[in-house]
VEXPAMAR-515404 format. One record per residue (C-alpha): residue in three letters; x, y, z. Coordinates in steps of 0.02 Angstrom, whole numbers, plus 50000, padded with zeros to 5 digits. Layout:
// residues N
ALAXYZ;...
// end
This chain:
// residues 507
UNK487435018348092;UNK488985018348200;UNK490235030848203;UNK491915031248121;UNK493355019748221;UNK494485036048234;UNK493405045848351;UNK493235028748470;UNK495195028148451;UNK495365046848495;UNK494445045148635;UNK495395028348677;UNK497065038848677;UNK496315050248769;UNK495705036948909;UNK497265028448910;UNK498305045448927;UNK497305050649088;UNK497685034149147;UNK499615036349144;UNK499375054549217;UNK498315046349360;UNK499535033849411;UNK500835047449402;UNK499725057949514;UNK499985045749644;UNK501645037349625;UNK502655050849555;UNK504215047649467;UNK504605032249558;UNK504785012449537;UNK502805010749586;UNK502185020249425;UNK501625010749281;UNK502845017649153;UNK504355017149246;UNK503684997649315;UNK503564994149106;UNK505005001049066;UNK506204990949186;UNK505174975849135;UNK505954981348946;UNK507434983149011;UNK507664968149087;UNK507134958648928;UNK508064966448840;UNK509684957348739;UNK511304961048832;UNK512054966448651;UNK510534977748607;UNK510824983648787;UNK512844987648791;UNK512704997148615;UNK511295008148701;UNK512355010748831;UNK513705016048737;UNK512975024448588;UNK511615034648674;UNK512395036248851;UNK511275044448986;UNK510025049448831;UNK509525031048811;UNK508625029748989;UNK507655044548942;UNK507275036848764;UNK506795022448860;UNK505495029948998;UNK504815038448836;UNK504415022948753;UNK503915015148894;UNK502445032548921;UNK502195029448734;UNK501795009048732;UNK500835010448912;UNK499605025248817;UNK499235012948681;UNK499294998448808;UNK497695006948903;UNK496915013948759;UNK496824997048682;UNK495964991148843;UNK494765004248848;UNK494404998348655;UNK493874982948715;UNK492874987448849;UNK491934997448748;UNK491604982948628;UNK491184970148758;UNK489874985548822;UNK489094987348668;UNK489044970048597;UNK488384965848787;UNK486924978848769;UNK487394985848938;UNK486975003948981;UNK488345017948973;UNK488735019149142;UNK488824999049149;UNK490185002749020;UNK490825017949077;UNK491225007249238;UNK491794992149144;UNK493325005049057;UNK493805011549219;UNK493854994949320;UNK494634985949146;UNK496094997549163;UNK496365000249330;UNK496694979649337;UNK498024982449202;UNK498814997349297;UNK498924985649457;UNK499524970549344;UNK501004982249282;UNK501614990949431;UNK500944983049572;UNK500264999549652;UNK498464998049704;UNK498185016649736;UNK498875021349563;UNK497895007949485;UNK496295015249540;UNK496585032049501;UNK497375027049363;UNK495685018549317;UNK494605031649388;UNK495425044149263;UNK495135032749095;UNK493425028549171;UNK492865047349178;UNK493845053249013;UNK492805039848918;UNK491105045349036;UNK491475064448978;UNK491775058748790;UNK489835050748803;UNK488925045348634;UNK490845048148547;UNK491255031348639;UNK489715021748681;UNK488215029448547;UNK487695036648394;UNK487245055248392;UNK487715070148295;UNK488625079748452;UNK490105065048445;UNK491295075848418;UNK490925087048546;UNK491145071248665;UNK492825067548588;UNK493535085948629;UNK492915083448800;UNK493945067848822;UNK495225074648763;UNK495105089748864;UNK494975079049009;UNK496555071048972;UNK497435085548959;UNK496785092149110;UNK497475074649216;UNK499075077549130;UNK499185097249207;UNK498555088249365;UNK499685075449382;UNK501265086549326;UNK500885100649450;UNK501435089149578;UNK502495072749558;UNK503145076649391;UNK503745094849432;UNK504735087249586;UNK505325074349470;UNK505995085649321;UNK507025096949476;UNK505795105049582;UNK506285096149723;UNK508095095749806;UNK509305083849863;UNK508825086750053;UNK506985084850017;UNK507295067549963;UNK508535063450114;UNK507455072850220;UNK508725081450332;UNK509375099450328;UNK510425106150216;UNK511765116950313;UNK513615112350291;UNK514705111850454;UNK516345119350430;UNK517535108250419;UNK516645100550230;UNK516615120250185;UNK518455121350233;UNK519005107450135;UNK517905114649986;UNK518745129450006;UNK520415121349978;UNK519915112649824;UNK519205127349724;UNK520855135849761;UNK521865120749675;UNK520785119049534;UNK520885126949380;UNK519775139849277;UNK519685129749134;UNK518035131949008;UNK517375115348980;UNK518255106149116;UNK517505103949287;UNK518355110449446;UNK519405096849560;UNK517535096049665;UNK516235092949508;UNK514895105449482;UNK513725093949404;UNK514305074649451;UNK513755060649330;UNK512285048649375;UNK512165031949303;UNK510975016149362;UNK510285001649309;UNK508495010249362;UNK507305018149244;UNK506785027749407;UNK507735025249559;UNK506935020949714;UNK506475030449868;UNK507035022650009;UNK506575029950197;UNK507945034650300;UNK506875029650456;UNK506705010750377;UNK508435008750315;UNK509704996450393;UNK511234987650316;UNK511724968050349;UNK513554960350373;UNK513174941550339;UNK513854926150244;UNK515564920950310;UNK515684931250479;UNK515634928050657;UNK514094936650692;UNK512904944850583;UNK512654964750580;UNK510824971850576;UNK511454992050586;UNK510085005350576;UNK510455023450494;UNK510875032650644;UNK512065014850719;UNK513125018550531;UNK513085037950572;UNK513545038450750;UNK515085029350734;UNK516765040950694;UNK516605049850528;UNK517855053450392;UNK517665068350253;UNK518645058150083;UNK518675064649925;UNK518515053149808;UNK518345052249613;UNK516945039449514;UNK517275033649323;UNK515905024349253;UNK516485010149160;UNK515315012949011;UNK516485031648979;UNK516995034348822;UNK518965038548807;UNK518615057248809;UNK516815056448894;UNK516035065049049;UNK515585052349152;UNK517175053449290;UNK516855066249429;UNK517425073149613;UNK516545074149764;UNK516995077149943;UNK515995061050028;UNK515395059350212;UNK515575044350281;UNK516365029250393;UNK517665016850349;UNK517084998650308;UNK518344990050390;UNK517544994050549;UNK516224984050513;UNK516984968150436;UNK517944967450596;UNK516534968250720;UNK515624955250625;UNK517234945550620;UNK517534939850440;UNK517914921950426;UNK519524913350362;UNK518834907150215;UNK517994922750169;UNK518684929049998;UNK517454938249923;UNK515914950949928;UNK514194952649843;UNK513584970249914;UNK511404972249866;UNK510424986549863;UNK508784990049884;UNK508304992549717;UNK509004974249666;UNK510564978049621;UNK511894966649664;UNK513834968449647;UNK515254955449683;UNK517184958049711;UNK518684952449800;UNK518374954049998;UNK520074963949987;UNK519374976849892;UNK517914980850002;UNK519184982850143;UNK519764998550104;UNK517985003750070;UNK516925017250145;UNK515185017450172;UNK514555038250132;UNK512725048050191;UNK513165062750136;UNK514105072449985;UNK514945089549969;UNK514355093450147;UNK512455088550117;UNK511195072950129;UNK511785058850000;UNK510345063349838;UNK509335050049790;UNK510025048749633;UNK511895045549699;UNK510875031549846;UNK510375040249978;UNK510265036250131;UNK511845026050107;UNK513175020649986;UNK514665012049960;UNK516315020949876;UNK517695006649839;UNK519585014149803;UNK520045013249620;UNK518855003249563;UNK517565006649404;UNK515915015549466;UNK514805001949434;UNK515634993049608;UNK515145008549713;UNK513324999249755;UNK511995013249787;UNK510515012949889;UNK511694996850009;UNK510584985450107;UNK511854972650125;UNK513774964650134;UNK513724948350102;UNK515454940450153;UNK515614923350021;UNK516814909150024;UNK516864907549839;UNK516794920449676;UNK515194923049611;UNK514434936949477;UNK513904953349485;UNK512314961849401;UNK513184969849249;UNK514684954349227;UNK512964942149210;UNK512704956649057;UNK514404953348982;UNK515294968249075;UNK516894965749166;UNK517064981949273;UNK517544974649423;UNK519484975849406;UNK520554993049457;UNK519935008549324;UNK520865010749192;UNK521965027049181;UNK521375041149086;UNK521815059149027;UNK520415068848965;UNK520635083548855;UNK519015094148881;UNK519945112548871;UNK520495121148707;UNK520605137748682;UNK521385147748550;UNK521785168648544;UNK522875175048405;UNK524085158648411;UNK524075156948592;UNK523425137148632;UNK522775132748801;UNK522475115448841;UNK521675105348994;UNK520895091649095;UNK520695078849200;UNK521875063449240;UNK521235049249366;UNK522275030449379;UNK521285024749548;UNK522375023949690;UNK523685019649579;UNK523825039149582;UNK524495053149452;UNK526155062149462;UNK526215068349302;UNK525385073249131;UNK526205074448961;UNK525595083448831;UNK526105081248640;UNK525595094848502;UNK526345083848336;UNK525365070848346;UNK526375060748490;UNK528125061748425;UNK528805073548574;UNK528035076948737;UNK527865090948855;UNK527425089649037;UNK525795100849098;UNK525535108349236;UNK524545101349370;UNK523355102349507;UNK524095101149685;UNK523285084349751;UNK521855085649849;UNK521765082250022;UNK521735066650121;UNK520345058950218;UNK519975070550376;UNK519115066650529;UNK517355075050542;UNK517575082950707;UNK519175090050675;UNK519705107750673;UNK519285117650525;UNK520565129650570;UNK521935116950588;UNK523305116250460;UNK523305098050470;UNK521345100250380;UNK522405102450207;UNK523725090850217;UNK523855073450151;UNK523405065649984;UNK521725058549921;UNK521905041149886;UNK520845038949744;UNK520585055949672;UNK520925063749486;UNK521915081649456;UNK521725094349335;UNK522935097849212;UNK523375113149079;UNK524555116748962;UNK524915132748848;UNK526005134848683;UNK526065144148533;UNK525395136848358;UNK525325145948184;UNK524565129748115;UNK523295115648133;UNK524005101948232;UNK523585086748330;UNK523645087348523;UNK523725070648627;UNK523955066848806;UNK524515053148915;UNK524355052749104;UNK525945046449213;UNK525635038449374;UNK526465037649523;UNK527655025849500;UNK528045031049318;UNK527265020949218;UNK526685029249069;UNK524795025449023;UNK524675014248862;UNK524085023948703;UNK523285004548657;UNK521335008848643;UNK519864999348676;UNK518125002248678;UNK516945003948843;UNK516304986748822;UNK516504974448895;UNK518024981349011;UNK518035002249029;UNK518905014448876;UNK520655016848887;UNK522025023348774;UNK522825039848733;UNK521575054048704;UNK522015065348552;UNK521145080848455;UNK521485091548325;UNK521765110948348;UNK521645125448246;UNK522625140548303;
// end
């Protein structure tokens, strides 16, 4: 008599587990391996709705959620392929290794059909082929030592797994660094170290608040796995409604005049009193440079910037003109994760428009759609002011409170604090502004290094008072002109969070 289904299915987990560690093995944590390729194929079918409430409720969590469903459905995928090979095998009469073989190849076609890798494919296949081999009578017979052969595959599958995470997968979860991805050296000159200098003196030491340069600066893509591109390969493309088209490799963008900018990113999917707004002192050159040696055309009023992992973005051609194009951040390569080699930072406008990964400006002569506004988001316009209120803390009645404020370009002079609920206001102390764009070959020792303001940066904020009771604390942000930011709240979707952020304290 046959054996029990389970120990066939055991050993079919097994088999289809080694075949998700053996395309890892070869395509890492990238685009090319079979998960991440399934889980961007879910993500793209997935319902805009079902997608902005993931978005919002889970935040970064969901894309991890997602790659884990994604490892969970491919296992099951594979195993279920193995399943039937097996049955074809036995029903054909063939002989083990006949079916053995027939596994391995079965699954290595599925691997290629998913991610389009060959190489991860076949070891992919190779894997499930020998886990099912090692697993012998458990899979393919009818002796008493099955469950010996279903330890083994198992074994075996745990063994690709070690494999597979000794390598890609440790890289992947940290091991390797920024410069490792951009492949360049990691020293910064002294002008960037200058300029850090002066903004860790102007922040302040607020728990729970970042510094005016972010320790830890948000990530957010459309990717499952973000894509590798090489630096030596790279090249960006001025077409559409220009003169003459623009075909610049890496080192044509970097050897042009550079500019250090410090600039500030708000994701337009941040909650009223989220985390995802951050600081970083950017490397780049000036966009405008560009548009005018391709020679924009008269009837040229808007943009759709692409990247190379098929992102696409569209805004007003006025927009992009005061736009920068950046290679490296706080004084080293670009990471991967924030689009290395090259990316595009727009003044004042949500994060989404800051295209990562840029392959090309296209200049149009009529409006068109971005990626996310096809998805029912509308985060092209300026970002919305905000005052975040990420510092409280208490000693013996004593109330310290602090943040962030950021209005784009629109700028902040001012933040008012309220501790009754809104019905008188206080105004905090702030952050001097940080400092204005700065040429990269200019003096770090030169006075001038520290002057100016960003354009499109955020300050910190604090404010202390005494309190015997609980109480309600809200803030408001006041920008450069004076107009006061409107307490009227609305959610992230479909057009970025905005209102008056408020929280209760207990002295």
């Amino acid at each position: 008599m046959e054996y029990p289904a389970p120990r066939r299915l055991a050993v079919a987990a097994a088999s289809g587990v080694a075949v998700v560690a053996g395309t890892f093995l070869v395509a890492g944590f990238s685009p090319r391996w079979t998960v991440v390729a399934l889980a961007q194929t879910l993500l793209l079918l997935m319902p805009d709705a079902l997608l902005a409430a993931g978005i919002q409720g889970l935040g970064s969590a969901g894309q991890v959620l997602l790659v884990a469903g994604a490892a969970a459905l491919a296992t099951v995928a594979f195993g279920a392929v193995a399943l039937l090979a097996l049955r074809v095998g036995r029903r054909g009469g063939r002989e083990r290794a006949e079916t053995v073989f027939l596994v391995g190849a079965a699954q290595a076609l599925a691997a290629f059909v998913l991610s389009v890798a060959p190489g991860a494919a076949a070891v992919g296949g190779l894997l499930g082929g020998a886990t099912v081999a090692l697993a012998g009578e458990a899979a393919t017979g009818r002796v008493d030592r099955a469950r010996r052969g279903v330890l083994r595959s198992a074994g075996a599958a745990a063994v690709a797994v070690a494999f597979a995470g000794a390598g890609p997968l440790a890289r992947a979860v940290g091991g390797g660094s920024d410069a490792d991805d951009a492949g360049e050296e990691t020293s910064v000159d002294p002008t960037v170290e200058r300029l850090l200098s002066v903004a860790d003196d102007r922040s302040f030491d607020l728990a729970g608040a970042e510094p005016l340069v972010s320790e830890s600066h948000y990530v957010v893509d459309k990717n499952a796995a973000d894509p590798r591109v090489d630096p030596a390969a790279w090249s960006l493309r001025v077409t559409g409604e220009v003169r003459e088209d623009l075909d610049l490799d890496l080192e044509a963008v970097t050897g042009r005049p550079a500019q250090h900018r410090f600039v500030t990113l708000r994701c337009v999917g941040d909650k009223l009193n989220g985390r995802k707004v951050d600081t970083a002192l950017w490397t780049g050159v000036p966009i405008a440079g560009l548009l005018e040696e391709a020679g924009v055309d008269a009837d040229g009023c808007c943009v759709m910037v692409r990247a190379a992992d098929g992102y696409y973005q569209a805004f007003p051609l006025s927009a992009l003109e005061r736009g920068f194009l950046a290679y490296r951040m706080n004084g080293r390569p670009l990471p991967r994760g924030h689009g290395a080699p090259v990316r595009a930072l727009i003044p004042g406008h949500w994060g989404e428009i800051n295209v990562k990964w840029i392959t090309e400006i296209e200049v149009l002569d009529e409006e068109a759609t971005g990626y996310w506004e096809e998805r029912g988001w509308h985060g092209t316009g300026p970002v919305a002011t905000n005052a975040k209120l990420h510092h409280v803390e208490t000693d013996d009645g004593r109330v310290e409170v602090g943040g962030h404020a950021y209005a784009g370009t629109r700028g902040v002079s001012a933040v008012e604090v309220s501790t009754d609920g809104g019905d008188t206001w206080t105004e905090a102390e702030v952050t001097e502004r940080l400092p204005g764009p700065t040429p990269a070959d200019a003096d770090p020792d030169d006075p001038a290094v520290a002057a100016g303001e960003a354009a499109d940066a955020w300050r910190g904020w604090r404010h202390e008072y005494e309190a015997d009771a609980e109480h309600e604390v809200v803030v408001r942000a006041v920008e450069r002109d004076g107009t006061v930011q409107s307490p009227e709240e609305s959610d992230p979707f479909p057009s970025g969070a905005s209102g008056w952020v408020s929280r209760t304290v207990d002295p």
